[in-house]
C-alpha positions in Angstrom: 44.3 -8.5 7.1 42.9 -11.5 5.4 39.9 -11.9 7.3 39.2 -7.9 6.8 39.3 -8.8 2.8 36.8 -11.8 3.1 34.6 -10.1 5.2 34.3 -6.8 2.7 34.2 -9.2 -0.2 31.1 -11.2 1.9 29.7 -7.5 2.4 29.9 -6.7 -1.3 28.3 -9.8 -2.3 25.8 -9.4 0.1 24.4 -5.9 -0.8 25.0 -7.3 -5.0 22.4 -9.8 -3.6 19.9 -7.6 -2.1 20.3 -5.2 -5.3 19.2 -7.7 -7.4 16.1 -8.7 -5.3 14.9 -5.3 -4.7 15.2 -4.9 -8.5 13.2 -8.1 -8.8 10.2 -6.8 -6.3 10.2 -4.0 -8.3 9.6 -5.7 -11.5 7.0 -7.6 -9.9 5.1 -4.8 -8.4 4.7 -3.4 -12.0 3.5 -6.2 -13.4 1.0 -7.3 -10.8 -2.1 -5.8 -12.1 -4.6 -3.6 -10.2 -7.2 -5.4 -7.9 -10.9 -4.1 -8.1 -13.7 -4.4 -6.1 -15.0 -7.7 -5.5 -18.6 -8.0 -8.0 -21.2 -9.8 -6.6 -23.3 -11.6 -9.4 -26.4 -11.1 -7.4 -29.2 -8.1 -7.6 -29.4 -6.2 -10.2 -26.8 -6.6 -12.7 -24.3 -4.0 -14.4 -25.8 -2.5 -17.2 -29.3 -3.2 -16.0 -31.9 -0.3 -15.3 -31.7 -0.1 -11.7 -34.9 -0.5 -9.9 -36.9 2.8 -8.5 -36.7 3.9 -4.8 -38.7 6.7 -3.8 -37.5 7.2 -0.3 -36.2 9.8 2.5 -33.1 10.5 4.1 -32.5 10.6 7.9 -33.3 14.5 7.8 -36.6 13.3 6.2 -35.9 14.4 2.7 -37.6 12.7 -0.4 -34.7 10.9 -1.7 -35.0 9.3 -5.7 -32.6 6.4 -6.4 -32.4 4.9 -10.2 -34.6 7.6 -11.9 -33.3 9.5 -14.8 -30.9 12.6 -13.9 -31.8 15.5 -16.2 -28.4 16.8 -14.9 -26.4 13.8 -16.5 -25.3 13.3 -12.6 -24.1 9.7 -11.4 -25.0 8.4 -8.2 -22.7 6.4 -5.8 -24.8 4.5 -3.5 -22.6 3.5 -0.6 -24.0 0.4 1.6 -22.9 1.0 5.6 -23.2 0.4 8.8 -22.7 1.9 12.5 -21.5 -1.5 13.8 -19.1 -1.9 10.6 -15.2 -0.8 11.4 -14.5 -1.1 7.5 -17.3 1.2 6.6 -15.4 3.5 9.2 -11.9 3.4 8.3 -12.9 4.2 4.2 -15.2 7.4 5.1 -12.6 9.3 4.1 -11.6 8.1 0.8 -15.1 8.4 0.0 -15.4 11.5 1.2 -12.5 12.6 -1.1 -14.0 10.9 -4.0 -16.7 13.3 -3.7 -14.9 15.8 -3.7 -12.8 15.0 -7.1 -15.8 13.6 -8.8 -18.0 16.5 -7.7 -18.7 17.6 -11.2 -20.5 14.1 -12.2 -21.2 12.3 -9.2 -23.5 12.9 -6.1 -22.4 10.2 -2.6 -25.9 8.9 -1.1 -25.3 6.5 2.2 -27.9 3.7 2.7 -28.2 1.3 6.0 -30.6 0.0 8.3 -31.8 0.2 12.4 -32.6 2.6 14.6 -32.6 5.9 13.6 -30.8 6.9 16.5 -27.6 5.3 16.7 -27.7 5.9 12.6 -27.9 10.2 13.6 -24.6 9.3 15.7 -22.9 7.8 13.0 -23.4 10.4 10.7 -22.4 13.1 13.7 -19.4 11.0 14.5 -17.8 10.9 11.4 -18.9 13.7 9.8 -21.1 13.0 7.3 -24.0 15.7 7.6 -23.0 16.2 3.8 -24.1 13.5 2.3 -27.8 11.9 2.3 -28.3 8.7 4.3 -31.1 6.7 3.6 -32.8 3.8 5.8 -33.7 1.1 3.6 -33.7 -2.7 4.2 -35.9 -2.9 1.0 -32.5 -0.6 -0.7 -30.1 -4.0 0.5 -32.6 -6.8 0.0 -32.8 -5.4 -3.7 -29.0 -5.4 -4.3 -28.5 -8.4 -2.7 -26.1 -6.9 -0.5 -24.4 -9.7 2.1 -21.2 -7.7 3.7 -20.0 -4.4 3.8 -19.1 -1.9 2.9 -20.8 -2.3 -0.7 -20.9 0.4 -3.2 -23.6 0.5 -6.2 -22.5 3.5 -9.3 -25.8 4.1 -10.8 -25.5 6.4 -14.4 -27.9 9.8 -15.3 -29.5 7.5 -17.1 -30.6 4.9 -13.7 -28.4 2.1 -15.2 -26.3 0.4 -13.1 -22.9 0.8 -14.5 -20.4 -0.7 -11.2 -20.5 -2.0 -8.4 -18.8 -4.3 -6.0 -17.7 -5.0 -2.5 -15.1 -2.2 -1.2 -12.9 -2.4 1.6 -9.9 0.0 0.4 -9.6 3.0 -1.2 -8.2 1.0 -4.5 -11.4 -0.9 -4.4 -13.6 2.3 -4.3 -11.5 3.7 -6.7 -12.2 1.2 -9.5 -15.7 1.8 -9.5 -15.5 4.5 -10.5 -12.6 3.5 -13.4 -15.0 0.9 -14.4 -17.7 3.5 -15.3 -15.4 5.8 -16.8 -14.1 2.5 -19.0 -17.4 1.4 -19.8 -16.9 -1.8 -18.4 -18.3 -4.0 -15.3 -15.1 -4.1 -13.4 -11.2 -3.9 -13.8 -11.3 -7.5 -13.9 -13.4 -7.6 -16.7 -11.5 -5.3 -18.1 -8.2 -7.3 -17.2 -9.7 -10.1 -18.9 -10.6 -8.9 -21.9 -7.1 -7.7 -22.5 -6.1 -11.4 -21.5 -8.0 -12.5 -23.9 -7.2 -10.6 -26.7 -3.4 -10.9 -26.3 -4.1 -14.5 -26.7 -5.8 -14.4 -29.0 -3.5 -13.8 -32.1 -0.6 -16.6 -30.9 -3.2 -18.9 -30.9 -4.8 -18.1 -34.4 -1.1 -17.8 -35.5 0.1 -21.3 -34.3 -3.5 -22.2 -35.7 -2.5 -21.0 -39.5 0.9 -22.6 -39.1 -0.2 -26.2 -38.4 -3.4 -25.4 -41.5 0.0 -24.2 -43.4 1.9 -27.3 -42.8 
């Protein structure tokens, strides 16, 4: 009977103990703050014109990239590869992004190589929707080192976001970026930062000029 009582009272502490740590991971979870796509400083920067392409897509259509959109339309300009699994697995978040942003933004693929193996891709996975364009000159101009990279160009052929984007959250905040007006969440993380900051430190300020 005694050893029934201490091992109930272990089992009650027990499950009091993981209580309070799932309450704990919880607490965490809210206050770790979102994580946006990685910005490259190189290429062109955000807020900069982006430079003019006149181009054509694998289906040899004249493709324009960084002109002026007289019909206010965004462009996402998605960086891939055949050869890249990452580009792969997020094809259909961006894919759904298109769909849900389909009143303001047009999806454009860009990569390099052999025609060929580029038709494939696009057969494989399905992307006979969306323009793909064959460009080294497109990456050498962005600066682009891995993939998959994503580039939001504005109606107005400013660059507004971009950043390397490996998951759905990371293509996800380019787009909140834009809509924010700023160059990425962490920018926009850091302004808050800042600006909570701010006031304790002009308040200890005036209390020390006080004293």
């Amino acid at each position: 009977m005694v050893s029934q009582v201490i091992l109930w009272i272990a089992v009650v502490a027990l499950a009091a103990i993981v209580f309070a740590l799932v309450r704990q991971i919880g607490v965490l979870h809210e206050r770790i703050a979102p994580i946006g796509a990685l910005t490259i400083d190189k290429g062109p920067k955000v807020g900069d014109h982006s430079p003019l392409f006149e181009l054509v897509d694998l289906n040899r259509h004249p493709v324009t990239i960084g002109a002026e959109n007289s019909a206010g339309r965004s462009t996402l300009l998605m960086f891939v590869s055949p050869t890249c699994p990452v580009c792969k697995k997020l094809l259909p978040a961006v894919k759904s992004l298109a769909v849900s942003e389909s009143k303001w933004l047009d999806v454009m693929f860009t990569s390099d190589g052999e025609a060929e193996a580029q038709r494939d891709f696009v057969e494989h996975n399905r992307m006979q929707n969306f323009p793909l364009v064959l460009s080294s000159e497109l990456g050498l101009t962005y600066r682009v080192s891995k993939l998959p990279y994503a580039v939001l160009i504005d109606h107005e052929g400013i660059v507004r976001a971009k950043g390397l984007v490996n998951t759905r959250e990371h293509l996800e905040s380019i787009v909140q970026a834009k809509q924010m007006g700023v160059a990425s969440l962490q920018d926009y993380l850091g302004k808050r930062i800042t600006a909570a900051e701010a006031p304790a430190v002009n308040g200890e300020g005036a209390g020390k000029h006080h004293g």
